[in-house]
Rosetta silent file (secondary structure, phi, psi, omega in degrees, C-alpha in Angstrom):
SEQUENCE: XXXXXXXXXXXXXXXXXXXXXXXXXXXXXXXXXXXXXXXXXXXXXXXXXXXXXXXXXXXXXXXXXXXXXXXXXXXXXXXXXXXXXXXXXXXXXXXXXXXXXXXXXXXXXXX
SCORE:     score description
SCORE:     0.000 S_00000001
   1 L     0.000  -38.659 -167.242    1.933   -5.023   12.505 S_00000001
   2 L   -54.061  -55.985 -169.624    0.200   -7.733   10.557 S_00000001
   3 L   -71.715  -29.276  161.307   -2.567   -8.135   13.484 S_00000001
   4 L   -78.623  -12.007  174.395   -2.754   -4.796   13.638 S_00000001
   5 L  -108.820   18.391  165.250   -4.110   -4.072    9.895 S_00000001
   6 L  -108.168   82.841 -170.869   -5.768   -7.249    9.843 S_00000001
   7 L   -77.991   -0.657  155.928   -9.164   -6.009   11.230 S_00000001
   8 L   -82.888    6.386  171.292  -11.221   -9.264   10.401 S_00000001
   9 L    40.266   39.553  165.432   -8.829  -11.323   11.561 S_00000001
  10 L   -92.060   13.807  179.567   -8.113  -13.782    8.926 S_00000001
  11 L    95.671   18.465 -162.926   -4.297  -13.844    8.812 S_00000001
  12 L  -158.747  115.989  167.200   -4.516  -11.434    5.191 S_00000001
  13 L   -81.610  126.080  166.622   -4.539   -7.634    4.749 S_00000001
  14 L  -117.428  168.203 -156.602   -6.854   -7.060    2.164 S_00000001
  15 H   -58.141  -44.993  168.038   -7.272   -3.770    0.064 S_00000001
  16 H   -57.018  -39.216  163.236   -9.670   -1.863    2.656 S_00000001
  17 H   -56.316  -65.557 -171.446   -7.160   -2.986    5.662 S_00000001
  18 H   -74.769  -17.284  130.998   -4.473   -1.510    4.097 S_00000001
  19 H   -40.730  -52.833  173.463   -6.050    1.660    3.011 S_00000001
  20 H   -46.099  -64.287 -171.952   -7.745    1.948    6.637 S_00000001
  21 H   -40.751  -57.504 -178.202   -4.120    1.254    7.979 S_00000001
  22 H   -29.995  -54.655 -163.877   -2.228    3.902    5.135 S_00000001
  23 H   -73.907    7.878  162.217   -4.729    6.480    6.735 S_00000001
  24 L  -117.424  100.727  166.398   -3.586    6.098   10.244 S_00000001
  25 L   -20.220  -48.966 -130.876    0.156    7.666   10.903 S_00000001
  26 L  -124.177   -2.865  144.299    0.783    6.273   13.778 S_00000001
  27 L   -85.964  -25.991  178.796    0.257    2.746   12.654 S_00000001
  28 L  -128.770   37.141  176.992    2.347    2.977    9.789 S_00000001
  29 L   -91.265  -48.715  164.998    4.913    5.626    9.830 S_00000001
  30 L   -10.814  124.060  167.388    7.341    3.545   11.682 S_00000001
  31 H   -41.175  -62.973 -167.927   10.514    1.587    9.554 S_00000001
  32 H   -55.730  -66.402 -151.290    8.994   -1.691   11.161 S_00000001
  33 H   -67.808    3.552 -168.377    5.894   -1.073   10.486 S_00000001
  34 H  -110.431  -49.650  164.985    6.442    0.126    6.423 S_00000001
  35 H   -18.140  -65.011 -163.328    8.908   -3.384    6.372 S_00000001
  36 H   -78.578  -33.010 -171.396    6.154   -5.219    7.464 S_00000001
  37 H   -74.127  -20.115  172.081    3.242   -3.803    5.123 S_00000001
  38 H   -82.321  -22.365  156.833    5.944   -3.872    2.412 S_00000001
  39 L   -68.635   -5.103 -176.692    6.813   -7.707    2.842 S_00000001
  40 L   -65.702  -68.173 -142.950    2.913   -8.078    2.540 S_00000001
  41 L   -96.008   -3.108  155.124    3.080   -7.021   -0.674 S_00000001
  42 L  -129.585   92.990 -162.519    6.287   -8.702   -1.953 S_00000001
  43 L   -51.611  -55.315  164.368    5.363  -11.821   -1.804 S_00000001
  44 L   -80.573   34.287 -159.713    8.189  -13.750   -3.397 S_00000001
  45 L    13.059   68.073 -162.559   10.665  -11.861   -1.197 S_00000001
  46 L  -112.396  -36.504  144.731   12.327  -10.732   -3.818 S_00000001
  47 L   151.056   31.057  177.715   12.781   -7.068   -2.402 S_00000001
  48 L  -164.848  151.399 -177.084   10.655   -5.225   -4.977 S_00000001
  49 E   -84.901   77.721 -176.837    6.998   -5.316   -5.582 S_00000001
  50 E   -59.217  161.980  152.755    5.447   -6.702   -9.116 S_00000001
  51 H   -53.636  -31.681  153.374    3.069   -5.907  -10.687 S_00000001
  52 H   -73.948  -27.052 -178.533    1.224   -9.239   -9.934 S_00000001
  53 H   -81.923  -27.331  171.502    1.970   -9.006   -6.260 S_00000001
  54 H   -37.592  -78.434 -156.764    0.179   -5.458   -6.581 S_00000001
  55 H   -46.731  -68.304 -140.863   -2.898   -7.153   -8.013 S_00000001
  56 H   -67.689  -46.595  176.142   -2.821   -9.986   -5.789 S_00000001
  57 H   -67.061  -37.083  169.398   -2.748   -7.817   -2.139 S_00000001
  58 H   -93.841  -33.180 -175.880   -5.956   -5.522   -3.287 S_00000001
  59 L   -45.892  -16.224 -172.477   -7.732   -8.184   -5.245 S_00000001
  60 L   -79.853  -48.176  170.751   -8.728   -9.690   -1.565 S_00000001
  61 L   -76.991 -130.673 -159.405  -10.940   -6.453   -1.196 S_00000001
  62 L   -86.624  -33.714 -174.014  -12.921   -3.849   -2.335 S_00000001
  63 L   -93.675   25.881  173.467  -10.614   -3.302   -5.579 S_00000001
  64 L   -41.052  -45.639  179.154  -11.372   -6.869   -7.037 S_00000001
  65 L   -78.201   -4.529 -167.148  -12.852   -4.946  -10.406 S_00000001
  66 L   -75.334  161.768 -176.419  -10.257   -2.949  -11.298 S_00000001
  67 L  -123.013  146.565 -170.781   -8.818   -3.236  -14.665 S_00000001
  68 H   -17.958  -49.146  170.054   -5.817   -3.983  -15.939 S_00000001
  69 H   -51.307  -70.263  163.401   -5.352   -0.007  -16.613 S_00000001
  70 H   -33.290  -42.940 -156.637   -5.817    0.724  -13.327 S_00000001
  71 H   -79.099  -38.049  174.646   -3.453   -1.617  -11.538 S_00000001
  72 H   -79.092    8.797  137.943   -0.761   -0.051  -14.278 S_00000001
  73 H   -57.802  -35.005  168.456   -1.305    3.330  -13.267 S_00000001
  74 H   -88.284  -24.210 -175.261   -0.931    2.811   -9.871 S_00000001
  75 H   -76.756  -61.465  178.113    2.390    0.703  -10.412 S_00000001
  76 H   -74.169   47.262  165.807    3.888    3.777  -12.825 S_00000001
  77 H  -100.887  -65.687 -116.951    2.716    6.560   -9.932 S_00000001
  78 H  -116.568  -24.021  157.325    4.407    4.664   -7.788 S_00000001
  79 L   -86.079   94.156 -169.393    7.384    3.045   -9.790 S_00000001
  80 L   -66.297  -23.281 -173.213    9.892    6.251   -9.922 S_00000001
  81 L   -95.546    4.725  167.316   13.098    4.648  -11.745 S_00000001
  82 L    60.491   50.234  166.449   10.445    3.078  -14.708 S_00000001
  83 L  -115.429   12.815  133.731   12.269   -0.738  -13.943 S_00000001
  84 L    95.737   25.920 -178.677    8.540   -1.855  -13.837 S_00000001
  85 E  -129.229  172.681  151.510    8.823   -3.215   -9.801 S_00000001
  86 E  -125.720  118.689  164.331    8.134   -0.920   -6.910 S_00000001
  87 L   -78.379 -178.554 -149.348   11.338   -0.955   -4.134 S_00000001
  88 L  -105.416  -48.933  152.834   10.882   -0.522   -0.534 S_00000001
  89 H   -14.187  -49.235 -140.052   12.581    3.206   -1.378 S_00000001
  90 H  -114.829   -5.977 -165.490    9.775    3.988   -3.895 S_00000001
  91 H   -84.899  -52.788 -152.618    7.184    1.961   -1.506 S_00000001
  92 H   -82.645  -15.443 -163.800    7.929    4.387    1.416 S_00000001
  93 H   -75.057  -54.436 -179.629    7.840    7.237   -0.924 S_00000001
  94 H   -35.392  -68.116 -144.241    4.200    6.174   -1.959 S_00000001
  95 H   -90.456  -31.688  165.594    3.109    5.545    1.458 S_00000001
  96 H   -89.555  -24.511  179.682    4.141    9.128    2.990 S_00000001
  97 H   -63.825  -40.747 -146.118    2.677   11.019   -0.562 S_00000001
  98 H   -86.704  -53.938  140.577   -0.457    8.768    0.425 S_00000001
  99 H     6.992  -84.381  168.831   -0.014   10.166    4.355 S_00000001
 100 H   -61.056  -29.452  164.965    0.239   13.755    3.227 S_00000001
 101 H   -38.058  -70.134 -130.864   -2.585   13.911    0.746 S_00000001
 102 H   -50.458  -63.405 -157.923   -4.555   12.528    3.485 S_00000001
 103 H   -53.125  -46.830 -178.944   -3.393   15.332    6.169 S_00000001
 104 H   -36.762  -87.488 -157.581   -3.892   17.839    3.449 S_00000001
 105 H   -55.314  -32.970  164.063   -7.490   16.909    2.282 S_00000001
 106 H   -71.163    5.738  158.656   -8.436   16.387    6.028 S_00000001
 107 H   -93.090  -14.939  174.896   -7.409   19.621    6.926 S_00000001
 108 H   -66.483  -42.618 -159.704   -9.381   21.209    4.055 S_00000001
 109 L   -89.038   11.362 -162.623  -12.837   19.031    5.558 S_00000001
 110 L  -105.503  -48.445 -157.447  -11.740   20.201    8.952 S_00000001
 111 L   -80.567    0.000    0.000  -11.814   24.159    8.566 S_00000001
């Protein structure tokens, strides 16, 4: 999974790999493969996703500039029980809402 979202091939998904990857199904719909992109991103394998491990997995990319606002906006979209982590539950939740936009707005640019 890793090798497959790592298109530069330095051993590290950074925030444009793992957007390219979100937008392709069929790399990431799979339980393994949402395991592995979710073990990415919780770093101290603690089973839930900080707010610092957030930062720390897009900060490698394109999202370097974002501010502080941002990164908590994206944590409460994506943290549903408000305990200030994202769980592999609320991860997979994310990661098919971000899936269906996708199908959605590309079916809009299609017709």
């Amino acid at each position: 999974m890793v090798q497959a979202m790592d298109a530069d091939g330095d051993g590290r998904i950074d925030y444009t790999e793992f957007i390219t990857a979100a937008f392709n199904r069929e790399l990431l719909l799979s339980a393994e493969n949402l395991h592995s992109a979710f073990r990415i991103f919780d770093a101290d394998g603690s089973g839930a996703i900080s707010l610092d491990e957030l930062k720390a997995v897009f900060a490698r990319g394109a999202a370097t500039g974002k501010t502080q606002e941002v990164w908590t906006q994206i944590m409460e979209s994506a943290d549903e029980n408000g305990d200030g982590e994202i769980d592999f539950e609320e991860f997979e939740k994310c990661m098919l809402l971000v899936l269906k936009q996708r199908a959605t707005f590309m079916k809009k640019y299609d017709e």
